[in-house]
C-alpha positions as CSV (number, residue, x, y, z in Angstrom):
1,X,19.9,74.8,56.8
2,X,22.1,71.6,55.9
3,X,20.1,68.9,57.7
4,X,16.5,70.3,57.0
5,X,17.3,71.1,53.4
6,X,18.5,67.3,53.3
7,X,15.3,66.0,54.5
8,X,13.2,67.8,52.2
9,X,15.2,66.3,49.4
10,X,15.0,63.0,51.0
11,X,11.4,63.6,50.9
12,X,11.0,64.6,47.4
13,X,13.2,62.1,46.1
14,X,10.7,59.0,48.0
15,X,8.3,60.8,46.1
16,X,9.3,60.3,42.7
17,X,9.6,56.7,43.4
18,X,6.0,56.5,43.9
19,X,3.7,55.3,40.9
20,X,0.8,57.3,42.4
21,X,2.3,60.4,42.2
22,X,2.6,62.4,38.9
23,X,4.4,65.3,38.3
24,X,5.5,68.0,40.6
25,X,1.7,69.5,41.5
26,X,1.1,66.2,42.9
27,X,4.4,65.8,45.1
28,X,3.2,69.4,46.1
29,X,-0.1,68.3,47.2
30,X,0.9,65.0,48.9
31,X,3.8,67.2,51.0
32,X,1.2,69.8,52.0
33,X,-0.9,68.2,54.0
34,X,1.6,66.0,55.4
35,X,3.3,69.2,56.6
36,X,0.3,70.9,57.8
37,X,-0.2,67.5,59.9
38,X,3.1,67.2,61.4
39,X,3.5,71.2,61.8
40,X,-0.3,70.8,63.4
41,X,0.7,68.1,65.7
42,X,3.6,70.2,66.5
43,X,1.9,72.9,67.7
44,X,-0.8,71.0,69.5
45,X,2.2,69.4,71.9
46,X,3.4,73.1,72.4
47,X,-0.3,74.1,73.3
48,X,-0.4,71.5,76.3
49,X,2.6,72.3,77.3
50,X,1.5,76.4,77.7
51,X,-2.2,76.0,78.2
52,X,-3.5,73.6,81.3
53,X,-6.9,72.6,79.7
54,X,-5.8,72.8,75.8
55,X,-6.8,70.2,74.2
56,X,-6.1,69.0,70.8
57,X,-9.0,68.7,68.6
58,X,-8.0,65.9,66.5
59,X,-8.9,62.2,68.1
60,X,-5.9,61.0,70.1
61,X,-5.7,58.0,67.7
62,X,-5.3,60.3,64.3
63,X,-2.3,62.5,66.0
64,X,1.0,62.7,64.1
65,X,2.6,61.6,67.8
66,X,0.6,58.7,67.9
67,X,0.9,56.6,64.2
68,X,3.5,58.4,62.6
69,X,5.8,59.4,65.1
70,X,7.7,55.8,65.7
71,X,10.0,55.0,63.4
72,X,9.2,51.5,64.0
73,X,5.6,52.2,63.4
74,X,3.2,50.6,60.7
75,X,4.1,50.3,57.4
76,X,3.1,48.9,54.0
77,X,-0.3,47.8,53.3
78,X,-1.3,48.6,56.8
79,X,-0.1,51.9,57.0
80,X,-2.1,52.8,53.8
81,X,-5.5,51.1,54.6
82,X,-5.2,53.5,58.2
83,X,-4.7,56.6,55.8
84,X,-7.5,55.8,53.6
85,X,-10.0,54.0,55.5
86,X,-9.6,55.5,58.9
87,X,-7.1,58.4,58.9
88,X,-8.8,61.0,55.8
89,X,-12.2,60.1,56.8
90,X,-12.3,60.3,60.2
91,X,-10.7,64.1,59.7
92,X,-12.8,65.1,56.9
93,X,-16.0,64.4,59.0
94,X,-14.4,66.0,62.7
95,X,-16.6,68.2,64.4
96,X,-16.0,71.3,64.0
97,X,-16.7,72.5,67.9
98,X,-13.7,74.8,67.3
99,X,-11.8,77.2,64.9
100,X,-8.8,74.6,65.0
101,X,-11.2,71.7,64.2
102,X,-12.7,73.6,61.4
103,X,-9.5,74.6,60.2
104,X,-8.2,70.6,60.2
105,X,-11.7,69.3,58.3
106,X,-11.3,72.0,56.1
107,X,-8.1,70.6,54.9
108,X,-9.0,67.2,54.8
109,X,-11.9,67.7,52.8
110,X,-10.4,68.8,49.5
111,X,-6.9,66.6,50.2
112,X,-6.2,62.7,48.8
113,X,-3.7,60.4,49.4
114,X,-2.3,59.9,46.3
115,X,1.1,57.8,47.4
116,X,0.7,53.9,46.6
117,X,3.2,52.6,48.3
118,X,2.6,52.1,52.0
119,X,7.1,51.3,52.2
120,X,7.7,54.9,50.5
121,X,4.8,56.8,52.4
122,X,6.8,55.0,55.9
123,X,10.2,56.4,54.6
124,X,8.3,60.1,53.8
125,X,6.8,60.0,57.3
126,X,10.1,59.1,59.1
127,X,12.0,61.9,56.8
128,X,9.9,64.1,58.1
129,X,10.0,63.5,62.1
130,X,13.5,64.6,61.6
131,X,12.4,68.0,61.8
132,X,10.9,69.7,65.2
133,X,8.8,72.2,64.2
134,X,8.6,73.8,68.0
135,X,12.4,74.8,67.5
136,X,12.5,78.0,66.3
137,X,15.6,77.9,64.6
138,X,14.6,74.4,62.4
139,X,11.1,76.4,61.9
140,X,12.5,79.6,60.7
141,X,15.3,77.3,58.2
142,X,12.5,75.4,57.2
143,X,10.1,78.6,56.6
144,X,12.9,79.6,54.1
145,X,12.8,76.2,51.9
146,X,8.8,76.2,52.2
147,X,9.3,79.2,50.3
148,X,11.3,77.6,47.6
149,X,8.5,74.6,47.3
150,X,5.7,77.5,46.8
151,X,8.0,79.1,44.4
152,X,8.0,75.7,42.4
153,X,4.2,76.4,42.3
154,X,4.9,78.7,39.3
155,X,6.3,76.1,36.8
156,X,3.9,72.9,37.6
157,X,1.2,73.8,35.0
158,X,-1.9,75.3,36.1
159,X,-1.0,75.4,39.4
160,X,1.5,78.6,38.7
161,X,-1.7,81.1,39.0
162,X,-1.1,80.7,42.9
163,X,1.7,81.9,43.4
164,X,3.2,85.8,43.3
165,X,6.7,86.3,42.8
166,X,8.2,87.4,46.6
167,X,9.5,90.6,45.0
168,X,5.7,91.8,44.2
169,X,4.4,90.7,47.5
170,X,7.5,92.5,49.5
171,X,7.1,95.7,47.5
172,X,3.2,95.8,47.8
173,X,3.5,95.4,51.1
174,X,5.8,98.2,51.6
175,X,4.1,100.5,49.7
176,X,0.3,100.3,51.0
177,X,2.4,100.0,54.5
178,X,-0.2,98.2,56.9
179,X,-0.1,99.5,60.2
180,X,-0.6,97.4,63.8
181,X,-4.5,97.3,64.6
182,X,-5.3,98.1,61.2
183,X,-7.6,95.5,59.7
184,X,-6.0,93.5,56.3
185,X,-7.7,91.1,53.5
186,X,-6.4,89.5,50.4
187,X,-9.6,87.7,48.7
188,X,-7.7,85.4,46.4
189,X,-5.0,84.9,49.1
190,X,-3.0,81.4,47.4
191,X,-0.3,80.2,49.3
192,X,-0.2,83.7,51.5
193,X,2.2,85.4,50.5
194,X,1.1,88.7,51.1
195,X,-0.1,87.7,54.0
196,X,3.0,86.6,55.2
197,X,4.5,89.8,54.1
198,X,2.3,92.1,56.0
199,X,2.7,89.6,58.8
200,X,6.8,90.2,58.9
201,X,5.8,93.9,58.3
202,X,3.4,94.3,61.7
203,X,5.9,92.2,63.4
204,X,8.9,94.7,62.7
205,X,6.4,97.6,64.3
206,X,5.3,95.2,68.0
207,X,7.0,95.8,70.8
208,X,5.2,93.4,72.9
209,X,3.3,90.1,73.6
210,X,-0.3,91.5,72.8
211,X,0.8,93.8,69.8
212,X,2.1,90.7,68.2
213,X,-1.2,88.6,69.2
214,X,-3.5,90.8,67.6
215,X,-1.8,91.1,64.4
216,X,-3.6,87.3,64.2
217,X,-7.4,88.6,64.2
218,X,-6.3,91.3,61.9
219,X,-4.5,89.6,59.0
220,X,-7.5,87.6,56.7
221,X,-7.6,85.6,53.2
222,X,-10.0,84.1,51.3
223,X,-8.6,80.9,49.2
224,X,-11.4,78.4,47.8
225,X,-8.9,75.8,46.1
226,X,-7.8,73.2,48.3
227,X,-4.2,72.7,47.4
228,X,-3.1,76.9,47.8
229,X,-5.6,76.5,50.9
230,X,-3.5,74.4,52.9
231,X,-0.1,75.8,51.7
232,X,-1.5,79.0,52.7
233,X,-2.5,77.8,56.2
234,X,0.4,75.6,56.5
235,X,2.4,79.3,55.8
236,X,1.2,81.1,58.1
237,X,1.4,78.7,60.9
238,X,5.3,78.7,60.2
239,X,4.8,82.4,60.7
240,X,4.1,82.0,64.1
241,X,0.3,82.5,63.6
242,X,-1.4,79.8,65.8
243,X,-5.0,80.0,64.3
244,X,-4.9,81.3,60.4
245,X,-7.3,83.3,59.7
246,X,-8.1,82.0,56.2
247,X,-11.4,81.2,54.6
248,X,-11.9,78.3,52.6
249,X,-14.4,80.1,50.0
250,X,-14.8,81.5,46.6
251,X,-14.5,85.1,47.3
252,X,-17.2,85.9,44.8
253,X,-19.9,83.8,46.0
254,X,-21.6,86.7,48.2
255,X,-23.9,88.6,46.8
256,X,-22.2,92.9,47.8
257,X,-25.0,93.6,49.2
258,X,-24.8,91.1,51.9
259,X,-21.4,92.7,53.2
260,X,-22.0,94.5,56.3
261,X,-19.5,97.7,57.2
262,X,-17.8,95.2,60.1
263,X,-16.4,93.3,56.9
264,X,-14.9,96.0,55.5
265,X,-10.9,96.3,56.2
266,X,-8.0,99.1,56.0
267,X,-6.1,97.3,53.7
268,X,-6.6,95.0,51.0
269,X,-3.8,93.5,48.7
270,X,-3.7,90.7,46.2
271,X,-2.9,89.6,42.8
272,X,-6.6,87.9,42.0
273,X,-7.2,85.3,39.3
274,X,-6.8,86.7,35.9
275,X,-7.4,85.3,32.5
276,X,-10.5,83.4,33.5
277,X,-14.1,83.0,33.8
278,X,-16.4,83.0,36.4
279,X,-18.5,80.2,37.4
280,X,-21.7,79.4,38.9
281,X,-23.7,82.3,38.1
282,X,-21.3,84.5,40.4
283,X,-21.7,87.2,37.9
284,X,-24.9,87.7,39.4
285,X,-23.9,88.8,42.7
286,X,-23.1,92.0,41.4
287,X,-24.4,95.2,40.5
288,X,-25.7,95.1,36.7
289,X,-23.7,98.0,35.6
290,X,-20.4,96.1,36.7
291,X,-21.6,92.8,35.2
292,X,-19.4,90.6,33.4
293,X,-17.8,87.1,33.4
294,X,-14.1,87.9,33.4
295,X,-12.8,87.5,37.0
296,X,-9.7,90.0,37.7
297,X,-12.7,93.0,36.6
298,X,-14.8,91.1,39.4
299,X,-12.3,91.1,42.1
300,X,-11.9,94.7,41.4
301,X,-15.5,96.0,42.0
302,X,-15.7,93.4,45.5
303,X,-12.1,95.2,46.7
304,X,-13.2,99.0,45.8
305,X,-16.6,97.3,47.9
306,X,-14.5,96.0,51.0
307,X,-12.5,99.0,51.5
308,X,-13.0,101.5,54.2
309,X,-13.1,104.9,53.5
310,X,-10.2,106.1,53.9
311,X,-8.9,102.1,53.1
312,X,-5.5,101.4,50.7
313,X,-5.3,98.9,48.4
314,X,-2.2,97.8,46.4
315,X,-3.2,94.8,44.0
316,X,-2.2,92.9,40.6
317,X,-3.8,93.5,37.2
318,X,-3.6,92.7,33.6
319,X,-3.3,94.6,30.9
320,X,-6.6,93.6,29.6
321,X,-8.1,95.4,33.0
322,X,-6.8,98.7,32.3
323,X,-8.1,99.2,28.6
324,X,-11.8,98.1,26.8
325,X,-15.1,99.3,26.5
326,X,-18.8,98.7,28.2
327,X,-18.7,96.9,31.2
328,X,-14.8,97.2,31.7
329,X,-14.8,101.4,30.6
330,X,-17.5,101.9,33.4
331,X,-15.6,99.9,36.1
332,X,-12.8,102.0,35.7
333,X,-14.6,104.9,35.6
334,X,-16.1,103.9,39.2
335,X,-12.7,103.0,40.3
336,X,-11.2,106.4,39.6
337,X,-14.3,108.2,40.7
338,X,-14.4,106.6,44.1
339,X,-10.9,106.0,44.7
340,X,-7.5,107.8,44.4
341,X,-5.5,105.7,41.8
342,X,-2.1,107.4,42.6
343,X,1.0,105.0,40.9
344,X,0.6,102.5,38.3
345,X,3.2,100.4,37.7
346,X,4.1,98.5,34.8
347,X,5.7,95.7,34.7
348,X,7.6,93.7,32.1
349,X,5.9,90.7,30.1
350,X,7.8,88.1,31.9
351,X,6.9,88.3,35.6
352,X,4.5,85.8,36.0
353,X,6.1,83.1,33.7
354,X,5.3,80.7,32.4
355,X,2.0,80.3,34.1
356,X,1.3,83.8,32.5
357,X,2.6,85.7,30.0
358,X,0.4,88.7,29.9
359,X,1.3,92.3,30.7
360,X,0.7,93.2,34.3
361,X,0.4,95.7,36.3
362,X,1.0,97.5,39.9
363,X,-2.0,99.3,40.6
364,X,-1.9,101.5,44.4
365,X,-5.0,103.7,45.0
366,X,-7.2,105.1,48.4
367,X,-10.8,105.0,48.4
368,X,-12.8,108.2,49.5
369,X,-11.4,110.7,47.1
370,X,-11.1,110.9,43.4
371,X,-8.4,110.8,41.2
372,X,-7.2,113.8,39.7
373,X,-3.5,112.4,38.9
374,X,-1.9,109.3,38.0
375,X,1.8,108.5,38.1
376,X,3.0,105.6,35.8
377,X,6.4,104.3,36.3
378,X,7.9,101.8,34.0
379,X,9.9,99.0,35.4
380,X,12.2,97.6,33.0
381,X,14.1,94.3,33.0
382,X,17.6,94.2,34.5
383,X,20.4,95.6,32.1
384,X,21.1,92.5,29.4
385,X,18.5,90.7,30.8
386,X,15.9,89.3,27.8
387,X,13.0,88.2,29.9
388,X,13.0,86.7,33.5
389,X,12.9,83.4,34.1
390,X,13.2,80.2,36.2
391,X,16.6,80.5,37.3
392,X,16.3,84.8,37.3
393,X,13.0,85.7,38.6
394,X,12.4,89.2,38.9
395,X,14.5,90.2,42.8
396,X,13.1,92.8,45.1
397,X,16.1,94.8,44.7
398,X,15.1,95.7,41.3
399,X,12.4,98.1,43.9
400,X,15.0,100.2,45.0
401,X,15.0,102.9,42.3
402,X,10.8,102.6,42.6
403,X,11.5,103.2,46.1
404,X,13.2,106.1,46.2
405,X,11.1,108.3,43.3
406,X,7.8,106.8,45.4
407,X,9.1,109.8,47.7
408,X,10.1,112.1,45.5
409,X,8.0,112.0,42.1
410,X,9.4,113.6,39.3
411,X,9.2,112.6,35.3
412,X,12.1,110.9,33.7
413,X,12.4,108.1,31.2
414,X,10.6,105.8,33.0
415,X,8.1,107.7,34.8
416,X,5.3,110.2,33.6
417,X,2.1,111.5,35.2
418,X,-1.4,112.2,33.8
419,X,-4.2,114.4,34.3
420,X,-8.0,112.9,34.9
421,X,-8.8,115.1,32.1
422,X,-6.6,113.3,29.9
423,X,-7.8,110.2,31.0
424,X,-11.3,110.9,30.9
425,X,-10.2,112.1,27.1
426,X,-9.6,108.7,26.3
427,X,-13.0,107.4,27.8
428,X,-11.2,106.2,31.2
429,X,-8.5,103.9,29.2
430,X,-5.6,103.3,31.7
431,X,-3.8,101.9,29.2
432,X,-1.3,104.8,28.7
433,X,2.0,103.8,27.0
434,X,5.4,105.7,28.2
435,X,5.5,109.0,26.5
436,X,9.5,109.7,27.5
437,X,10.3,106.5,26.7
438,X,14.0,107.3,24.1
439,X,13.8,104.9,21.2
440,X,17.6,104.1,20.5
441,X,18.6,104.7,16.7
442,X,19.2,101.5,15.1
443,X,21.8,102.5,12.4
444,X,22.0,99.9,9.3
445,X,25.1,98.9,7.8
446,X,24.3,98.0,3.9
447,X,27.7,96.3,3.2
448,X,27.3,94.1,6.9
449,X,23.6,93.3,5.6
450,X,24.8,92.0,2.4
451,X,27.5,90.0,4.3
452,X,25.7,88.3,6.5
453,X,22.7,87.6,4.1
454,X,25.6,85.6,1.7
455,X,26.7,83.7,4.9
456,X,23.1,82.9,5.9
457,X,22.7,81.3,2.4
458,X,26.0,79.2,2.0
459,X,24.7,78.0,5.6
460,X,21.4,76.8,3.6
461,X,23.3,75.5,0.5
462,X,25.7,73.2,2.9
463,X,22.2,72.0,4.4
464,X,20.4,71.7,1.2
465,X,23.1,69.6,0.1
466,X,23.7,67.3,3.0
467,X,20.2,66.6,3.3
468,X,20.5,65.7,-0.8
469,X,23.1,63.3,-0.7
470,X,22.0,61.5,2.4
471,X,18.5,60.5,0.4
472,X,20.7,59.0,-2.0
């Protein structure tokens, strides 16, 4: 991993020497769809090589190969009047005669330049022609550090709410278990990562050419911002998936009644946007009963919609989703009457920190049947652990003990089920706190109290009086 670890470094460290680039969303940005470019190019080579009337969609002139590839090629002022004059608009406006050309004007059309420096963009282009993206051992070392870029995602501001910890997206995965031929969606897809997932998943179950081609037409996302819509893209191409099958659009921009039974899928996982508000009158596209302006209860009324019968569904949500009355009491109350909830699982505050620091939640259920039955199991932060963090996000080998109760339910400390009754009891409030949970006895000592309190204050009287005779 040495030498293509190095050059991303390189990369980033050109970067930062930039004046038009500011802070780490930016460097993010500016690498994207340089990567998608060269990994693009890449692939368009290989195509020619396989395929005798391939043919690349992207103007001979505006390939990778042919103004980028050399080294020696233009620099400086030149090199940044091509990219803004010539290069961006001429692939923002290609034709889209083919799923390839859409998918490269897509990009374009919601990317900048943002680099000032024609010398540094020369030394970021060169950095990056170090790496062959048609080797498949460069591809899958560099796959593993485009992982650790996404993963930066979740500390540079706003842009965090893109990106889902690898341990949720592994364990999803696993649990709703997508099967080869089966048809899968995430609406709020990101930077793919569960569709990169399932994509390793169906890949462990091919055994041949054509079982691992048509996991392509059934794997599916929906992103409609254009930074997590090329990393997305750029992801799955790295995943061996020659045309993405990703959506540039807001996922609830369709009215539900305009969804035919063909767009309805097998499987449907995601963590969508929570915390916000919708905009453009999207509200509107739903049923009035289900009305409202907060986005997560949305996304949950168009995934219970674009599920088969029969479909499983293994998705992200809030705290603020499971509890609350009107609108939010009757969604819930569709949501367990049309589909099996089975396993809720709580997570700790922490997860999605610091873009969020809301309680979250696990939440698994089959549509066709209702729910008579919910298990809840409460994952709890490693032993000693405080909260996760940067440096100790939460690992998928925390999953294990999860795991193995998944096949074996029974109620413990951390697990408990309840009855529909019960839950109908509390007018369809999900919100159900861990009843087993053992509250340790926290035993006082008087004479330590008093001890510590006399320490605290000398600690304030030294203070008080070096603060005193330094105003002096």
């Amino acid at each position: 991993m040495g030498n293509v670890q190095g050059v991303i470094k390189s990369v980033r460290d050109i970067m930062r020497e930039d004046r038009g680039l500011s802070g780490d969303g930016q460097r993010i940005e500016q690498l994207a769809w340089m990567l998608f470019l060269k990994i693009f190019d890449d692939k368009d080579q290989e195509l020619e090589m396989l395929e005798d009337k391939y043919k690349s969609p992207i103007p001979k002139k505006y390939q990778w190969r042919n103004w980028a590839a050399d080294d020696e090629g233009i620099t400086g002022d030149t090199l940044l009047s091509f990219m803004d004059t010539q290069l961006f608009p001429a692939l923002k406006e290609l034709s889209a005669t083919n799923p390839r050309a859409l998918m490269v004007r897509e990009v374009f059309e919601g990317n900048n330049n943002y680099m000032k420096s024609g010398t540094n963009l020369r030394k970021v282009v060169n950095k990056l022609n170090e790496i062959d993206f048609n080797v498949a051992s460069e591809r899958h070392l560099f796959g593993e550090i485009y992982e650790t870029i996404l993963k930066e995602l979740q500390n540079a501001g706003a842009y965090g709410e893109f990106y889902t910890p690898r341990a949720i997206t592994q364990f999803i995965t696993e649990m709703v278990n997508p099967k080869l031929g089966e048809d899968l969606l995430d609406p709020a897809c990101g930077t793919g990562g569960y569709l990169t997932c399932a994509i390793d998943h169906l890949k462990s179950q091919a055994k041949n050419v054509n079982q691992r081609k048509q996991i392509q037409k059934n794997i599916k996302g929906w992103e409609w911002k254009p930074l997590p819509y090329v990393l997305a893209t750029t992801n799955l191409i790295l995943h061996d998936i020659e045309l993405p099958n990703i959506t540039y659009r807001d996922a609830l921009d369709k009215p539900l009644s305009e969804y035919k039974s063909s767009d309805k899928v097998d499987c449907i996982m995601a963590n969508p946007p929570f915390g916000g508000t919708v905009a453009n009158g999207n509200e509107n596209n739903f049923p009035q009963n289900y009305r409202t302006k907060e986005s997560a209860d949305l996304f949950l009324v168009l995934m219970m919609h674009l599920l088969k019968q029969g479909g499983r569904a293994g998705i992200v949500l809030p705290d603020g989703s499971l509890t609350g009355e009107g609108v939010k009491a009757r969604l819930r109350q569709k949501l367990l009457e049309d589909c099996n909830v089975h396993t809720i699982v709580r997570l700790p505050q922490s997860v999605f920190a610091p873009y969020a620091t809301v309680n979250t939640n696990l939440i698994f259920f089959e549509k066709g049947k209702p729910t008579k039955d919910i298990w809840y199991y409460e994952h709890r932060l490693p032993e000693g652990a405080k909260a996760y963090n940067k440096t100790k996000p939460i690992r998928i080998e925390e999953f294990e003990p999860i795991k193995k109760w998944w096949k074996k339910r029974t109620e413990s400390e951390v697990s408990w089920k309840v009855s529909i009754d019960t839950i109908i009891e509390r007018n369809y409030d999900l919100d159900i706190k861990n009843p087993n949970k053992v509250v340790e006895e926290v035993v006082y000592d008087s004479k330590k109290i008093i001890s510590d309190l006399k320490h605290s204050f000398a600690k304030c009287n030294d203070l008080l009086e070096e603060l005193t005779v330094s105003k002096k």
